[in-house]
N, C-alpha and C positions, 0 to 999 in steps of 0.2 A: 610228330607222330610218324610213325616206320611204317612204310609200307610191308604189308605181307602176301599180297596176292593182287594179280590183275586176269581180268579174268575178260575175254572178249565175246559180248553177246550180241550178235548180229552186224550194226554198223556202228555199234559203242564199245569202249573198255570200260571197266566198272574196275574203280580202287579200293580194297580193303586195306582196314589196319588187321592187328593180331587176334583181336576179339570179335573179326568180322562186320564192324560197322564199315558202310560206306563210306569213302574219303572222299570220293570224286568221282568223274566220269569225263569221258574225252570219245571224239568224235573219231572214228576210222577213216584211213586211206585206202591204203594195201594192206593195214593188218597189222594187230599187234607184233612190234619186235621183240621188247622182253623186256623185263624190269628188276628192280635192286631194290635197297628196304628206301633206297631215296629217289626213283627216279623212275618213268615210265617211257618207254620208247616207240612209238610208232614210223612203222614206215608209209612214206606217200611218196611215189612215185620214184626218183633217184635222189631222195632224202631219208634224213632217219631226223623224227623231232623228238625232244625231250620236256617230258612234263613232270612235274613235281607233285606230291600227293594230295593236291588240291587239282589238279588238272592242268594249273597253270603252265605255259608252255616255259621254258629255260633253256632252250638250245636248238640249233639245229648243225645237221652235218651231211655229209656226204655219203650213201650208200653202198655196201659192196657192191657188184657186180652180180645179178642171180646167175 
């Protein structure tokens, strides 16, 4: 299922598909970074993690510089 939208409400992201149902939901750090129809990004601190549209985490990496 493709992600279509993340949408960050309070200290959650909330994942839709195309149709609007909920996919998932993922816990905040610093705040959604941005997402793809496969992938969701959060930043926490000097990481960026990546979640799949179940929430499950699949990655994490290194931060730009703010």
């Amino acid at each position: 299922m493709a992600i279509a939208n993340a949408i960050q409400k309070g200290s959650s992201v909330y994942i839709y598909d195309e149709k609007g149902h909920q996919l998932g939901v993922i816990s905040v750090g610093d705040g959604l970074y941005g997402f793809t129809s496969g992938s969701v990004s959060i930043r926490r601190g000097s990481s960026i993690y990546m979640y799949d549209e179940k929430g499950r985490q699949t990655g994490v990496t290194s931060a730009p510089s703010k």
